[in-house]
C-alpha positions in Angstrom: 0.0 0.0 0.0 3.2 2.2 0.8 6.7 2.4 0.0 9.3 1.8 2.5 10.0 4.7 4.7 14.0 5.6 3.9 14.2 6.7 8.1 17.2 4.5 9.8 16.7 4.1 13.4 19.6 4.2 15.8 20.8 1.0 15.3 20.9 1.2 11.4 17.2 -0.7 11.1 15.1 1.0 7.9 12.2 1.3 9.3 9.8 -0.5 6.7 6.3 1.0 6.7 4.7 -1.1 3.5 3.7 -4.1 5.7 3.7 -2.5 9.4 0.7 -3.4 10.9 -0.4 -2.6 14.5 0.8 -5.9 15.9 3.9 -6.0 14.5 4.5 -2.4 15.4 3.8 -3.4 18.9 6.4 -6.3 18.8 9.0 -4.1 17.1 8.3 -1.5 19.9 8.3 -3.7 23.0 11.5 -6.0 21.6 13.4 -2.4 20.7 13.7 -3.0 17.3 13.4 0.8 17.2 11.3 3.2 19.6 8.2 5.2 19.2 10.3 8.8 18.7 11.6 6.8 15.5 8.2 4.8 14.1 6.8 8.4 14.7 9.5 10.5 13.1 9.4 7.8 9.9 5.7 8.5 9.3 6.5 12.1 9.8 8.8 12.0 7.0 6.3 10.4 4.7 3.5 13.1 5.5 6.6 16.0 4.6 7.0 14.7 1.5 3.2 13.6 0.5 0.9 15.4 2.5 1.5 19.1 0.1 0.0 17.3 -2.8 -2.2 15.0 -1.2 -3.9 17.2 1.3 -4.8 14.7 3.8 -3.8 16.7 6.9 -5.1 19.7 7.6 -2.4 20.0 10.1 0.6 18.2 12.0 0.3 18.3 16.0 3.0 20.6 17.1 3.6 17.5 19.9 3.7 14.4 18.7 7.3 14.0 19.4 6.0 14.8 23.5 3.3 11.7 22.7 5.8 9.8 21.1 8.5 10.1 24.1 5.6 9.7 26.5 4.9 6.4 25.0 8.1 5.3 24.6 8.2 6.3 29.0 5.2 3.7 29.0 7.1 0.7 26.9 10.1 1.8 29.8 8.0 0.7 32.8 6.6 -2.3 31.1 3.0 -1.3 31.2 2.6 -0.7 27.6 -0.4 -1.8 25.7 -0.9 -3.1 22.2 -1.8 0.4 20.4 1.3 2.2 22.8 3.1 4.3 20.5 0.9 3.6 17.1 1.2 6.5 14.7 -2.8 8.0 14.2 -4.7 10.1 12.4 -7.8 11.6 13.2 -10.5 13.2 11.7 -11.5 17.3 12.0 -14.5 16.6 13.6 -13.3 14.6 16.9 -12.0 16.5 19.6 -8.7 16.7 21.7 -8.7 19.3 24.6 -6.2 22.4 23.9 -6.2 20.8 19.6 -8.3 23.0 16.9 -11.2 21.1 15.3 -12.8 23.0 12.6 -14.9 19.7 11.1 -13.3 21.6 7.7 -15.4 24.5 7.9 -14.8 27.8 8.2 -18.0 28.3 10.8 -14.9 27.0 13.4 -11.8 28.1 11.3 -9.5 28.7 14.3 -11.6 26.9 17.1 -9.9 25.2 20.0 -11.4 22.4 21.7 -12.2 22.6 25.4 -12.3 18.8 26.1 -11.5 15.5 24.6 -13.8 13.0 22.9 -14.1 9.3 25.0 -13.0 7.7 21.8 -9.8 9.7 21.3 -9.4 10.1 25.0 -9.0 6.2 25.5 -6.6 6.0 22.8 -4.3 8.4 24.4 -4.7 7.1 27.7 -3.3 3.9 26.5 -0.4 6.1 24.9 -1.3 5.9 21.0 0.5 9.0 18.9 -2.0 11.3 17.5 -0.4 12.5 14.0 -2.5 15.5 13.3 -6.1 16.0 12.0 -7.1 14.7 8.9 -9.5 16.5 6.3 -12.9 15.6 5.5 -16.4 17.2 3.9 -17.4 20.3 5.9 -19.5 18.5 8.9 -19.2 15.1 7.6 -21.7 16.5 5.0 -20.0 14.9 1.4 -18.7 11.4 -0.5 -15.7 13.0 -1.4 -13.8 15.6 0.6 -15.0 18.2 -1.8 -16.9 20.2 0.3 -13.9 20.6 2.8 -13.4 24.4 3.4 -9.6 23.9 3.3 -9.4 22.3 -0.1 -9.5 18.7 -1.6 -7.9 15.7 -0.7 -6.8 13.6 -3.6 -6.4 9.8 -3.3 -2.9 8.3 -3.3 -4.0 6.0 -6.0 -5.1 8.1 -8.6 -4.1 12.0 -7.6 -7.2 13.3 -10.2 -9.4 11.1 -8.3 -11.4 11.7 -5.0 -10.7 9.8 -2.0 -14.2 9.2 -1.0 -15.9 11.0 1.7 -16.3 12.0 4.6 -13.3 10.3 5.9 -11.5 11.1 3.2 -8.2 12.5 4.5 -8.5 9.8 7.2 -8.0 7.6 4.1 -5.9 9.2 2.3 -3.5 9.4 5.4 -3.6 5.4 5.8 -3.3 5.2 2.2 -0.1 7.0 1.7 1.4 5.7 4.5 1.1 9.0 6.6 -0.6 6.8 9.6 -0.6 3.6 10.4 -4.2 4.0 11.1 -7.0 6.4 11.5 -10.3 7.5 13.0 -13.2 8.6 10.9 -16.9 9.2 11.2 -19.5 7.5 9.8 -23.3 8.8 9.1 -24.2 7.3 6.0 -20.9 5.8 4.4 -18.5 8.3 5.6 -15.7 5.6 6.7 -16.8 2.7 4.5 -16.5 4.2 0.8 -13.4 6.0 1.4 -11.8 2.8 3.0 -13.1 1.3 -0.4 -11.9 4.1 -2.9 -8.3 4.0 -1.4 -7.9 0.3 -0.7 -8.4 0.4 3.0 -10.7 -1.3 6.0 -13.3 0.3 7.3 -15.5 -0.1 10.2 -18.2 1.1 11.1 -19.7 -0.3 14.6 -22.9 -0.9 15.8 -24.3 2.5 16.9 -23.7 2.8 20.8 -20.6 0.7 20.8 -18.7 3.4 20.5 -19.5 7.0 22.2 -20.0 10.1 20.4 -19.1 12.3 23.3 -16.6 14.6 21.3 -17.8 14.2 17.9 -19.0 17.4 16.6 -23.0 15.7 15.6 -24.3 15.1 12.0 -27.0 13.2 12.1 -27.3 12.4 16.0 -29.4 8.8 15.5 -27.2 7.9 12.7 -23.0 9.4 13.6 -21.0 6.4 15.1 -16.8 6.7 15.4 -14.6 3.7 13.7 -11.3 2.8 12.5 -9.6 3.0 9.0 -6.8 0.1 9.0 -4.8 -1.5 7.2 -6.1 -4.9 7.9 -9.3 -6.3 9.5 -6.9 -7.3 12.6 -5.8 -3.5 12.8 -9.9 -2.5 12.7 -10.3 -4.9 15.4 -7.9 -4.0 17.5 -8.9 -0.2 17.5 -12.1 -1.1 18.0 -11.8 -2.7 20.7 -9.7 -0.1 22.4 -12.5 2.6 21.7 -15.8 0.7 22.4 -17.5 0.5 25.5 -20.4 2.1 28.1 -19.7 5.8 28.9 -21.4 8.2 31.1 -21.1 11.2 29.2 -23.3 9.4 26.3 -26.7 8.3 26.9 -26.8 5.8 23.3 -23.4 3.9 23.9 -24.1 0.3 24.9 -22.2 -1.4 28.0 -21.9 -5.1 28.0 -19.3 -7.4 25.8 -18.5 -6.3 22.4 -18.8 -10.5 21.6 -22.6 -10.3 22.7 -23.5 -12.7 19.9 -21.7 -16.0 19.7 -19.1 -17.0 17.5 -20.2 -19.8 15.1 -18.2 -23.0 13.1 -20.1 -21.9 10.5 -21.5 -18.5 8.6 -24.2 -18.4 6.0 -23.7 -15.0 3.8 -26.6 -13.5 2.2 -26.7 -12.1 -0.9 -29.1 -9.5 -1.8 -28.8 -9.8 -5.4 -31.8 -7.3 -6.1 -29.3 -4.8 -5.5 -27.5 -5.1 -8.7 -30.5 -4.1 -10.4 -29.8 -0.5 -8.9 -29.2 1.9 -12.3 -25.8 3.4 -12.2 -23.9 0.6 -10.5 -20.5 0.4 -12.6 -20.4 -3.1 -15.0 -17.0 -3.9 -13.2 -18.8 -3.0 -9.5 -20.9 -6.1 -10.6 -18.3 -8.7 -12.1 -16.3 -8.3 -8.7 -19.3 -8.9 -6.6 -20.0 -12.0 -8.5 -16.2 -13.2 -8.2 -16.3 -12.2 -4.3 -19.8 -14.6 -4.0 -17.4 -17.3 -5.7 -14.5 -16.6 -3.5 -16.6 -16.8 -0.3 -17.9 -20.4 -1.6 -14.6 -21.6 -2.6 -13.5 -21.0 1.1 -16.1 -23.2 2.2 -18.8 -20.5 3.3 -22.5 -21.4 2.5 -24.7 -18.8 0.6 -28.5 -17.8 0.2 -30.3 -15.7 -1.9 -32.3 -13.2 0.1 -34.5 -10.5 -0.6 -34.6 -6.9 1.3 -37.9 -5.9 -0.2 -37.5 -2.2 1.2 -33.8 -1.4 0.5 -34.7 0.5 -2.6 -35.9 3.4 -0.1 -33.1 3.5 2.4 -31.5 6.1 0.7 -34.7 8.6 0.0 -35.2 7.5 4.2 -31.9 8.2 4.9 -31.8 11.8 2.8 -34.9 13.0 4.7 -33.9 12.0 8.3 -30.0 13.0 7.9 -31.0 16.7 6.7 -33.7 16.6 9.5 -31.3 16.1 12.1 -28.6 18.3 10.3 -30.5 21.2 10.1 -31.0 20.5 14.0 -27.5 19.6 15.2 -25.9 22.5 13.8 -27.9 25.7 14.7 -26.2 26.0 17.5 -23.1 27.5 15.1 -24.3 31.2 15.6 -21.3 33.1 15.7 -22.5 34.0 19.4 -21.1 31.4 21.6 -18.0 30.4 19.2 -16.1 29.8 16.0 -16.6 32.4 12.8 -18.3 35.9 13.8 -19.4 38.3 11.2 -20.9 41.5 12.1 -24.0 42.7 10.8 -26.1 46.1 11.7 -27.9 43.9 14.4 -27.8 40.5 16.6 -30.1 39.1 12.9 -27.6 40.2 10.6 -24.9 38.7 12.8 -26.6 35.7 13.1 -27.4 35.2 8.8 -24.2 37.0 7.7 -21.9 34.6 10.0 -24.3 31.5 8.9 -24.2 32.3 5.0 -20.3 33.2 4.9 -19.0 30.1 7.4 -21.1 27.6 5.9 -20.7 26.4 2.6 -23.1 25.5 -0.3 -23.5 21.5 1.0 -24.2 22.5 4.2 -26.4 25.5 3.9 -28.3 22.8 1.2 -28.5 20.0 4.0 -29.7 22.6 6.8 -32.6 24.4 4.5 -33.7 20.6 3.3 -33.8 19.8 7.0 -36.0 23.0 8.1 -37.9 22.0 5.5 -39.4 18.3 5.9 -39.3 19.6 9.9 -41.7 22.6 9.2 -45.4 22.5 9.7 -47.7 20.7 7.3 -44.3 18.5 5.7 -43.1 16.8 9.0 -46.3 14.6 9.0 -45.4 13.8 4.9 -41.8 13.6 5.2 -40.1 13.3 8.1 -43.0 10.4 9.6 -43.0 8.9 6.7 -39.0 8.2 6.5 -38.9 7.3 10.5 -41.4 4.2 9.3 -39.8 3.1 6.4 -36.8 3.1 8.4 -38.5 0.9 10.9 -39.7 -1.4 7.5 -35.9 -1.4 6.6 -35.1 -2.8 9.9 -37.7 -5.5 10.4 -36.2 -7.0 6.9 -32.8 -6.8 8.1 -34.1 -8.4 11.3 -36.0 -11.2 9.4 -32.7 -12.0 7.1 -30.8 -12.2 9.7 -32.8 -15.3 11.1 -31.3 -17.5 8.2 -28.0 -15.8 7.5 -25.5 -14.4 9.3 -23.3 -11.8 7.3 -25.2 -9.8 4.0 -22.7 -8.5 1.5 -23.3 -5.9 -0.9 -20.3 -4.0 -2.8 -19.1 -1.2 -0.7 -19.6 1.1 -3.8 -21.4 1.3 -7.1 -18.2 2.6 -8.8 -15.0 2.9 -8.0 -13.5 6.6 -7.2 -14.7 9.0 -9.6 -12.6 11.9 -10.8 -12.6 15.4 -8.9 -14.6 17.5 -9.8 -17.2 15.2 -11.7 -19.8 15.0 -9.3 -19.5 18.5 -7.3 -21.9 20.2 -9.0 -24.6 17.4 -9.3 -25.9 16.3 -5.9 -27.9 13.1 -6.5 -25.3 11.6 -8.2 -23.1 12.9 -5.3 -25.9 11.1 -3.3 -26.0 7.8 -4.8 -22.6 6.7 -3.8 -23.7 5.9 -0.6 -26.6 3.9 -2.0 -25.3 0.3 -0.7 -23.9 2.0 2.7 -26.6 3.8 4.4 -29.0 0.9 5.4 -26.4 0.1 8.1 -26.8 3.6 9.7 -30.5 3.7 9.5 -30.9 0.2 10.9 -27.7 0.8 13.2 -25.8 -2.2 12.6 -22.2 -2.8 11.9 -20.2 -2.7 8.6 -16.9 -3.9 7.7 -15.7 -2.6 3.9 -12.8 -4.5 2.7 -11.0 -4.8 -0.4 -11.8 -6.8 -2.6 -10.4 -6.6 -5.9 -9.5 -3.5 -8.6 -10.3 -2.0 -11.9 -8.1 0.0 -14.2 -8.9 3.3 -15.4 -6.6 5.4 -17.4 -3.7 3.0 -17.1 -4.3 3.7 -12.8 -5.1 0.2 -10.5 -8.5 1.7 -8.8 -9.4 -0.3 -5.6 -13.2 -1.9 -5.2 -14.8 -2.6 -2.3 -16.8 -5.5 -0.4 -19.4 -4.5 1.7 -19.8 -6.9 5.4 -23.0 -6.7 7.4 -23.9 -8.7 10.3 -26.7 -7.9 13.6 -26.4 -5.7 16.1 -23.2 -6.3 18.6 -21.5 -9.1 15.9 -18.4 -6.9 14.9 -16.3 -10.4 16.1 -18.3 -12.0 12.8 -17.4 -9.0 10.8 -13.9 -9.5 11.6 -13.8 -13.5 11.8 -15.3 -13.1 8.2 -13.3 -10.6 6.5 -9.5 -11.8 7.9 -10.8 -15.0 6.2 -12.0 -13.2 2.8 -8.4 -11.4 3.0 -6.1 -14.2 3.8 -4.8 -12.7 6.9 
């Protein structure tokens, strides 16, 4: 996925980045191969020399060299744990007390966070290296890092193509070898199809598993926090360092992360209705097809089943997202923080700060919100989308009673040029057409490579799409390592 990092360590070692995962960073580390002042300072160098062009970091924490030597004190008195020193990204909207989080707008251009996110937080309590923050769409609102106030981020793979959104510099960053991992967002796709369009994981957990205290809120029913990796080990073991009851968020979920049994033996379902959806690219298909074979050929079963309400998730999901949207972010005022622009009174403040800080996705997602929440349309709309989002859960409840992964391709293309879907917003919103059930129904989703196209002589990565019930992340991950080979 990278190239190998040209850093010597002390003792001569090259430090090679291409196959580092987490676990063998960790041995490395704790047998002194090199320390984590070096495994920091080597992914350092890569983001110097990538990151201009690339644009995956909005910036580069002025201490990770501090974290680094603080972790490094941890391995010293033996108390180290397994993501001690790991080199992460993370993205604009998560907070770290005393960092600035902008969620790539310019509504909080310059905005310092007073606190840190659980998430984060247990991360650095168990000594992992914060990088810097990692672009994304203005408030998660995007499929492809356009919409970022600070400018695109292009994917390593293909640098006229998008890296998917809204994770997208948390992507890019893995993708390029500027971090060995990241931590995204994900409302309707937002870690899933970048993971896909730059040849990552990406998980998305059940919703609750994970607590959104720190994570500037999207769609509040909908956000969840999860790991773009490497490898489905990596995903794992970042998600089970984040996950967990906390008090400071009424939705997380306490108990065992394994609160479904493991079993000998998984039946996947295949949803094959889907690839009746227009627009879904020819090649999108063939490596479905070839990823039902694989799965077969590795001794899974499969079964044809049928999610008779799927073809409405996304109009569901694009009426309840605004709704919430349009909610979650009134409180950006320009009275209590961020962007203030002065108007002849406390209105004018209030629209000219609103109308200059947001831009044109998010002022379109806030007035689409207002709307299907406004007398005489909530009844229409918003009702309407809350039970066909019940409808879309019942099936995936029924399915799951004979099956115990779904798969569906992660994407209906693979990444699309910059610039060729800015200016048309369905099209912008279909690429989350095969992602946003999980959201809406709250279950978890594992993308995972699963093949490539070519496109203007360029290798484009495709995705494969993992699905399983509530609390079953362990099947995701059984699943997918076995998919992969690892």
């Amino acid at each position: 996925m990278t190239e190998t990092s040209g850093f010597l360590t002390s003792n001569g070692m090259a430090i090679d980045l291409t196959d580092l995962t987490i676990d063998k960073a960790h041995k490395h580390l704790k047998s002194r191969d090199f320390s984590a002042m070096e495994l920091a300072d080597a992914y350092l160098e890569v983001i110097e020399k990538k990151n201009p062009e690339i644009n995956a970091y909005l910036e580069i924490y002025d201490d990770v060299k501090k974290q680094a030597q603080q972790a490094q004190e941890i391995f010293e008195s033996k108390e180290e744990n397994i993501v001690t020193g790991i080199p992460l990204a993370i993205k604009d909207n998560i907070l770290i007390k005393g960092k600035q989080a902008s969620a790539a707008s310019k509504i909080l251009e310059g905005y310092t966070a007073t606190y840190t996110a659980t998430a984060a937080h247990k991360l650095i309590e168990k000594g992992a290296v914060f990088l810097g923050r990692a672009n994304m769409d203005e408030f998660a609102m995007g499929s492809s890092t356009e919409t970022s106030a600070f400018g695109v981020t292009k994917n390593p793979r293909d640098l006229s193509r998008v890296p998917g959104g809204s994770s997208g510099g948390s992507a890019a960053a893995v993708a390029m070898g500027g971090a060995l991992a990241a931590l995204g967002s994900d409302t309707g796709g937002s870690i899933r199809q970048p993971a896909s369009f730059c040849g990552c994981i990406g998980l998305k957990p059940t919703y609750g598993t994970v607590s959104r205290y720190g994570l500037m809120a999207m769609g509040s029913s909908l956000d969840v926090i999860g790991p773009i990796t490497k490898t489905v080990a990596d995903a794992e073991i970042i998600f089970k360092a984040i996950c967990g009851k906390d008090k400071y968020d009424s939705t997380s979920i306490s108990g065992s992360i394994n609160a479904v049994s493991p079993k000998k033996e998984y039946i996947i379902g295949i949803p094959r209705e889907i690839l009746e959806i227009e627009g879904i690219d020819k090649d999108v298909k063939e490596n479905f097809e070839a990823s039902i074979k694989k799965f077969e050929s590795l001794g899974f079963k499969t079964k044809e089943i049928s999610l008779s309400n799927i073809a409405y998730a996304l109009a569901s999901y694009y009426i309840l997202m605004p709704a919430e949207v349009s909610s979650n972010l009134a409180r950006f005022d320009g009275v209590k923080y961020g962007l203030h622009k002065k108007g002849a009174n406390l209105l004018e403040d209030y629209l000219n700060t609103r109308g200059e800080g947001f831009g044109v996705e998010a002022r379109r997602r806030i007035l689409l919100g207002t709307y299907v929440l406004s007398a005489g349309y909530y009844d229409a709309y918003y009702n309407k989308a809350n039970d066909v989002r019940r409808l879309i859960a019942d099936d995936f409840e029924n399915v799951f009673k004979n099956v115990d992964i779904i798969i569906t391709p992660t994407t209906p293309t693979p990444a699309f040029k910059i610039g060729e879907k800015v200016n048309d917003p369905l099209s912008m919103y279909l690429a989350d057409i095969f992602t946003v059930t999980a959201n809406i129904v709250g279950i978890p989703a594992l993308s995972i490579p699963s093949g490539a196209v070519i496109r203007e002589e360029k290798e484009l990565p495709l995705g494969l799409q993992l699905m399983a019930p509530h609390r079953g992340e362990h099947s995701l991950f059984m699943v997918g390592s076995q998919f992969l080979g690892e």
